[in-house]
C-alpha positions in Angstrom: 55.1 5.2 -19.8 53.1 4.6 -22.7 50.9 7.0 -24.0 47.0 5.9 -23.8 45.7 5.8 -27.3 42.4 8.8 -26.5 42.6 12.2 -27.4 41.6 15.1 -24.9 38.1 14.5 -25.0 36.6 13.1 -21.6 34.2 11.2 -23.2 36.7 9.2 -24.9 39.0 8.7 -22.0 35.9 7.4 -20.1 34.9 5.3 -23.0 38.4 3.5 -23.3 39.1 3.3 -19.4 35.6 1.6 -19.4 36.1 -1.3 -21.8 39.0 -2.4 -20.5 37.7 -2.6 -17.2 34.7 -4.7 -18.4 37.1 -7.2 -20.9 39.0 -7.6 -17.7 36.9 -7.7 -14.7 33.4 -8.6 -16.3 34.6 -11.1 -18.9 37.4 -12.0 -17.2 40.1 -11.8 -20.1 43.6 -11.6 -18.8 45.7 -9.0 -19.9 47.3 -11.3 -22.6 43.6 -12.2 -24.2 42.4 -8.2 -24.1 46.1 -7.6 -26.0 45.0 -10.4 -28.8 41.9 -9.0 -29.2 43.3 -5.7 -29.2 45.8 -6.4 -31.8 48.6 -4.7 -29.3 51.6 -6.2 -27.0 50.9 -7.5 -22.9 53.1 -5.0 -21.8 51.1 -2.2 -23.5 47.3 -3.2 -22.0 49.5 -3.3 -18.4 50.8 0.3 -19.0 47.3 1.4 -19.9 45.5 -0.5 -17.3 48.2 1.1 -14.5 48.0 4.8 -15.7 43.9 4.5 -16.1 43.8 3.4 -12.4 42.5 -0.1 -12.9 43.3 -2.7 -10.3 44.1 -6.1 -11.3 43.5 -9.4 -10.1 45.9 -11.5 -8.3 48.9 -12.0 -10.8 49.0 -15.9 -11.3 45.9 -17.6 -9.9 45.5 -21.0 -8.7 43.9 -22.3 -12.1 43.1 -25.8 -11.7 43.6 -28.1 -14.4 43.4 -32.2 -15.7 46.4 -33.9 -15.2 44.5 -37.3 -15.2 45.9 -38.9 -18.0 44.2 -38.5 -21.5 44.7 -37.8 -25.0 45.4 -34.1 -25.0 47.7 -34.5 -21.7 50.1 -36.8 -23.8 50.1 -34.3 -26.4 50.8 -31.5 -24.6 53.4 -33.6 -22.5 55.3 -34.4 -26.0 55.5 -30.9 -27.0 57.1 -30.4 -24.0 59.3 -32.8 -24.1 60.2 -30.7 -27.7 59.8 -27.0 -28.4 57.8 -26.6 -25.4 58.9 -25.8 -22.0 57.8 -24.1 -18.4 58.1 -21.8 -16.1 58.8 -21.9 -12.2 60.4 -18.6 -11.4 59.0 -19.2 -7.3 61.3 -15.5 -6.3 58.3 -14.0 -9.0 55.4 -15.7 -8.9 55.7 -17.4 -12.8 54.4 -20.3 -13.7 53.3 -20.6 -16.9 53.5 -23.3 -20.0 54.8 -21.6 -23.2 55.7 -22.6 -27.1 56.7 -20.4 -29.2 56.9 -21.2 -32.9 56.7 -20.6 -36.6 53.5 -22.2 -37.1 50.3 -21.0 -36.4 48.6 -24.1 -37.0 50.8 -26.0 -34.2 50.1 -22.8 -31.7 46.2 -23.2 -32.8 46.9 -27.1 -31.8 48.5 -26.4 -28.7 46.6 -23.6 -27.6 43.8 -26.2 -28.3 45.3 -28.7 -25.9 45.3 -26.7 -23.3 42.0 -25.0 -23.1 40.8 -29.0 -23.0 42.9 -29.5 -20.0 41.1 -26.1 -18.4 44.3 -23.6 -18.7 42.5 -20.2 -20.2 45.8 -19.4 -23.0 46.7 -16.9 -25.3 47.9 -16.8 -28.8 49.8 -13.9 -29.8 52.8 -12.8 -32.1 56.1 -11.4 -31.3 59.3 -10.8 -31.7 61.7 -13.6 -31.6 63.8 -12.6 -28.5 65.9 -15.5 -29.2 67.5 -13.8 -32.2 67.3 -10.4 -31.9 68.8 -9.8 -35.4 66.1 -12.4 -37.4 63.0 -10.3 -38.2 61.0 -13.5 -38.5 58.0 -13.4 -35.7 56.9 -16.1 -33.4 53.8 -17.0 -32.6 53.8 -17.4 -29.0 51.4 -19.7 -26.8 51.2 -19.0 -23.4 49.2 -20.8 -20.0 49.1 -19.9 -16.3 48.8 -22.4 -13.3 50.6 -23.2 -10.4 49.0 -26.2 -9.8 49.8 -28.2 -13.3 53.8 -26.5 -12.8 54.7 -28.1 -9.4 53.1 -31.6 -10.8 55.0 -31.2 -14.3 58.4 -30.7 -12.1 57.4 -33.5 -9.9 56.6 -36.0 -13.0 59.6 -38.7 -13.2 60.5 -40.4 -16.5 58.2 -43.8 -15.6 55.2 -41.5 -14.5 55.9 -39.6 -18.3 56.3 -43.0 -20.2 53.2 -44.7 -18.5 51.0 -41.6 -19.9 52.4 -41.7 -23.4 51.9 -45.7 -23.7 48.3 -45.0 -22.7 48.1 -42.2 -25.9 51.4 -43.3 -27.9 50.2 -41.6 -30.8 49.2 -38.2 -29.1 52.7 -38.8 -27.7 54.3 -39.0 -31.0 52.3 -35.9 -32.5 53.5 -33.6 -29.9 56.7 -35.0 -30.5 56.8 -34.8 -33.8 55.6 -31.6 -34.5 58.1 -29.4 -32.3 60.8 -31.7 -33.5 60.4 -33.6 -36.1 61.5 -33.1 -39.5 60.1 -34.6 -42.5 61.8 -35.0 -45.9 61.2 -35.9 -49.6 63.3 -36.2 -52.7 65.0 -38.3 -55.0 66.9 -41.8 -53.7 70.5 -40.4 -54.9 71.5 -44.0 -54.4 69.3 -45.3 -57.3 70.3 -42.4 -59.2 73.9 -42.6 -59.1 74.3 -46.1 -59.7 71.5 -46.8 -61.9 70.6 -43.5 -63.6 66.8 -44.0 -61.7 64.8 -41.6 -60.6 63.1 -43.0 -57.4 60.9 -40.9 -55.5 62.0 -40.9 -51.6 60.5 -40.3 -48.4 61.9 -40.1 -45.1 61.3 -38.6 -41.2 63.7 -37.6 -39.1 63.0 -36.9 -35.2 66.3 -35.3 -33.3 66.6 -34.5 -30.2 69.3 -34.7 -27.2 67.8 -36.6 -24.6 67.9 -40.4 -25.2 64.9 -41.6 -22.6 62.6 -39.8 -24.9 64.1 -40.7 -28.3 63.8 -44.5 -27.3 60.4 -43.9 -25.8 58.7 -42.7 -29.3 60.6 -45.4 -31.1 59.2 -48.2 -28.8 55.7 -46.2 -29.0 56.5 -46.0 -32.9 56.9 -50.0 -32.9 53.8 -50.6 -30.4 51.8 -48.7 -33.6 53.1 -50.7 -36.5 56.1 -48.3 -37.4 59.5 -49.3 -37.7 62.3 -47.2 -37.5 65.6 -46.7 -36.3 68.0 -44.3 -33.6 71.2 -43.0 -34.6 73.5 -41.1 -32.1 75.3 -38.0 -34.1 78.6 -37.6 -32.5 79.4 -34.6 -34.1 75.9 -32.9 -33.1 75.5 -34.9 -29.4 71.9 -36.1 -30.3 69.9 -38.9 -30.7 68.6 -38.6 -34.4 65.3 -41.2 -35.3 64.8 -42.4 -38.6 61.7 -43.7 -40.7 62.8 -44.6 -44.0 60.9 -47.4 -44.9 58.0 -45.3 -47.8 54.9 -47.6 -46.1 56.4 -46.7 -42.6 56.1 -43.3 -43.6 52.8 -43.8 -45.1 51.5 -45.5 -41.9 52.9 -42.6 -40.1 51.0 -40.3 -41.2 47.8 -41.9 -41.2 48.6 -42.8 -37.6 49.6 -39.8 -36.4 48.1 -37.2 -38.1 50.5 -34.4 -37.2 49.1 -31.0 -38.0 52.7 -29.3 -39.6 55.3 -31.6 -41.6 52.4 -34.3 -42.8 53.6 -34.5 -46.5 50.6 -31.7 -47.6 53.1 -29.0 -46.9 
């Protein structure tokens, strides 16, 4: 059990036990926002709030949130679709939305998302679990509701696409930004044969699953942007291409993605 941070004074015992009964039952922070303000792990304000007596509410509440479709739905639906993904564990009682990346400014923009949608997130860092061995942290957004978890699950491919055409380019961000990779150098081409230096500019969007590929390339071409959809054999994805320099241009003042937008 972990060891409450007071020292033998009562006063101070009181004083701690106290503020995290009002953060949780009088502001009504969850445990994840009192361990962001806090500065510590979940885990730890749990350990605390169980050995200090405190009850706690009930674990995942019915939080009611906007799945009408709108611009912050289709964004939130292309993350996703990307780095983005849920949880329906029904045995315990989890249902939550979660990304986890290196950016904090795509977190910020996720976590964003979501409060205009009525989830109440959190924004934290931790420890990549995925590779135990990297000592690069994550910055992990995370959102409870039952509600918006049985309609994601439910949500076909042509209730999906019908959202996105509505907000292609909120779509496309989402998209983009968990997978997405944007690239500038020199035209080798040029370079080889000529002996020119040409500036180049390209983005690349990979993914595995096809439907959504060919969904932001006909949401690309609805906008103005041409590209084109490679399948990599060796790799079993679907890898999008914009190499035309205007396309990539127009992309970005389209899209305005907040990671990967050429100011990097």
């Amino acid at each position: 059990m972990a060891e409450i941070p007071t020292t033998r004074e009562e006063y101070r015992y009181k004083f701690f036990k106290k503020l995290l009964f009002e953060m949780y039952w009088k502001q009504g922070l969850s445990q994840c926002q009192i361990a962001e303000k806090l500065g510590v792990r979940r885990e730890l304000i749990s350990a605390w709030m169980k050995k200090l007596g405190i009850s706690t509410r009930t674990k995942y509440k019915l939080v009611e949130v906007k799945v009408t479709p709108s611009p912050e739905l289709s964004y939130v639906l292309g993350v996703l679709k990307g780095d983005g993904y849920v949880v329906n564990d029904l045995k315990r009682g989890h249902y939550s939305v979660v990304l986890e990346t290196v950016s904090l400014e795509f977190a910020k923009s996720f976590k964003y998302a979501l409060q205009k949608l009525g989830f109440n997130p959190c924004l934290r860092l931790r420890k990549n679990l995925n590779s135990p061995i990297s000592k690069k942290r994550l910055w992990h957004v995370e959102a409870h509701s039952k509600l918006f978890i049985n309609w994601y699950t439910r949500l076909n491919n042509m209730e999906l696409s019908t959202i996105a055409r509505m907000f292609p380019a909120d779509f496309v961000r989402g998209f983009y930004e968990s997978e997405g990779t944007y690239y500038r150098g020199i035209d080798n081409r040029w370079k080889r044969l000529r002996g020119w230096v040409i500036p180049r500019k390209e983005i690349i969007i990979a993914n595995k699953a096809k439907e959504t590929i060919m969904l932001v390339k006909e949401l690309l071409d609805g906008l103005g942007i041409p590209s084109s959809v490679y399948y990599v054999r060796q790799l079993s994805i679907y890898s999008l291409h914009i190499m035309r320099q205007k396309a990539v241009d127009d992309f970005f003042d389209i899209i305005r993605p907040c990671i990967k937008n050429g100011s990097d």
